[in-house]
C-alpha positions as CSV (number, residue, x, y, z in Angstrom):
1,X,27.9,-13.7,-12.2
2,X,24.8,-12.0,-12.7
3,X,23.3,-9.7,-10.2
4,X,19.8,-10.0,-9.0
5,X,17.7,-9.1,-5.7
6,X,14.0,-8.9,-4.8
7,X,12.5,-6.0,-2.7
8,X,11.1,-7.2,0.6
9,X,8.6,-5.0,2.5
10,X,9.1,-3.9,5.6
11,X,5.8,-1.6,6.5
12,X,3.2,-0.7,4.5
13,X,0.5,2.0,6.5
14,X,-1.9,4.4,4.8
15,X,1.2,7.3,4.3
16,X,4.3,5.3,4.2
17,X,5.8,2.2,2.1
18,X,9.4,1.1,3.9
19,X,11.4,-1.7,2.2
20,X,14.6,-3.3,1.2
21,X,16.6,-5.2,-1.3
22,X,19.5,-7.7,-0.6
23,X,21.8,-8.4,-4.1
24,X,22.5,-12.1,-4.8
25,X,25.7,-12.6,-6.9
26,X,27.7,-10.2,-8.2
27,X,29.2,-7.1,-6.8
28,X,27.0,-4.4,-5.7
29,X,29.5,-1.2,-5.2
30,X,27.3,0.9,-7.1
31,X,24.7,3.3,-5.8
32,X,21.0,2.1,-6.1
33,X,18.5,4.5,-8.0
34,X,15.3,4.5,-6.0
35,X,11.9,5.6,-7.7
36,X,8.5,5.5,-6.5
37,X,6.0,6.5,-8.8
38,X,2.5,7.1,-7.9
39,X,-0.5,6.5,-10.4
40,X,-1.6,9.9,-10.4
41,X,1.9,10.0,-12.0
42,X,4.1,11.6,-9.2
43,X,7.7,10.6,-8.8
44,X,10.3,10.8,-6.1
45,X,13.9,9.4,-7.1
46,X,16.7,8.5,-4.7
47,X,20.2,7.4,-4.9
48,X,21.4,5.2,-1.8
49,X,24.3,3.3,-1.2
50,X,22.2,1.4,1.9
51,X,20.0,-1.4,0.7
52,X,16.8,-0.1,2.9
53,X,14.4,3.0,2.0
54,X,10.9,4.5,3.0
55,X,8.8,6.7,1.6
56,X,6.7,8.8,3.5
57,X,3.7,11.1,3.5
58,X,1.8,9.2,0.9
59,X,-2.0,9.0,-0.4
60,X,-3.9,6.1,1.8
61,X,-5.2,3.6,-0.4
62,X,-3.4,4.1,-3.2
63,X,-1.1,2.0,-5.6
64,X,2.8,3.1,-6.1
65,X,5.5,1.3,-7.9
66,X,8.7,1.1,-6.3
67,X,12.0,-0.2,-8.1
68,X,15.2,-0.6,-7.4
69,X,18.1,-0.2,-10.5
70,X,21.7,-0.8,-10.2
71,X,24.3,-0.3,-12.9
72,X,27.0,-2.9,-12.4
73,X,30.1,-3.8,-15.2
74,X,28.2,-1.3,-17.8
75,X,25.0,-3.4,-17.3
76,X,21.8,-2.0,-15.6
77,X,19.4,-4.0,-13.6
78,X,16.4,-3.5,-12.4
79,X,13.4,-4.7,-10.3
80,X,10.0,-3.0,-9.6
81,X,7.0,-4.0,-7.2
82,X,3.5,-2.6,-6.9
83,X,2.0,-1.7,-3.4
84,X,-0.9,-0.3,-2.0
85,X,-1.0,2.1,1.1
86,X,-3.4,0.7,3.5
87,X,-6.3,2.8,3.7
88,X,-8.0,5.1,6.4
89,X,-10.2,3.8,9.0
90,X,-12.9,5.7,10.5
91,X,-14.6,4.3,13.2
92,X,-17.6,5.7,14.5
93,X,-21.4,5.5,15.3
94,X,-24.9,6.8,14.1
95,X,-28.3,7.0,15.6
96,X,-31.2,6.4,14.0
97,X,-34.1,8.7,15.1
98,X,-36.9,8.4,12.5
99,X,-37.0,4.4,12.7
100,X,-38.5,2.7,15.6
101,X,-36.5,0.0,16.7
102,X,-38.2,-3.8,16.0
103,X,-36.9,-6.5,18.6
104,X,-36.0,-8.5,15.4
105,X,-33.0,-6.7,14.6
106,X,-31.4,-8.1,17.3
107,X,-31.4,-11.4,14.7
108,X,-28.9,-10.3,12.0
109,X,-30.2,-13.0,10.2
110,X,-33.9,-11.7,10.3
111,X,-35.5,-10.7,7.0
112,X,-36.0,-7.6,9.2
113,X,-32.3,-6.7,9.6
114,X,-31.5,-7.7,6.6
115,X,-34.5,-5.1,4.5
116,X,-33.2,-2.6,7.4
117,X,-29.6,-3.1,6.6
118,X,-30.3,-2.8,2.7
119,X,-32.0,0.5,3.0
120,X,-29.6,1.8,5.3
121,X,-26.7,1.1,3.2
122,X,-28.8,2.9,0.2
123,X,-29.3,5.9,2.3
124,X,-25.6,6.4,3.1
């Protein structure tokens, strides 16, 4: 019987992916080979006997592919999945000193908002 899985996620943030695997058929005595590999090219490999990793301290907002390999009765199997850290929110808040305020953009549907909103963005 041939031995697959799929990798569910567990928690994806902006510095750490944490997932799992559960084997259907087969016998899964052997040790997994974990990989991440980032797409500035870095790599981290594991070997676990658990079915459950995370990595941590990871680049927010990037994109990492994660597999999973198992070498079972001289045959090697393998499954991969691409995920994306979340990324970093800011919040915060700016004051406008050389625009005098129009009672219009109140109306963020106004054609005044909106022009105001449009140079805004460009000036950022």
């Amino acid at each position: 019987v041939p031995i697959t899985w799929s990798i569910q996620l567990q928690n994806v943030s902006s510095t750490t992916i944490q997932f799992s695997w559960k084997p259907q058929g087969g016998t899964a005595d052997s040790p997994y080979t974990v990989r991440l590999l980032g797409e500035s090219g870095e790599t981290e490999e594991r070997i676990l006997n658990e079915t459950s990793t995370s990595f941590e301290n990871l680049l927010s907002g990037h994109q990492y592919q994660i597999s999973v390999d198992v070498s079972t009765c001289s045959k090697n199997v393998s499954t991969s999945l691409t995920v994306q850290t979340a990324a970093e929110i800011y919040r915060g808040t700016t004051r406008i000193t050389n625009e005098v305020f129009k009672p219009e953009y109140e109306n963020k549907s106004s054609t005044e908002f909106k022009e105001f909103e449009k140079k805004f963005i460009m000036e950022v």
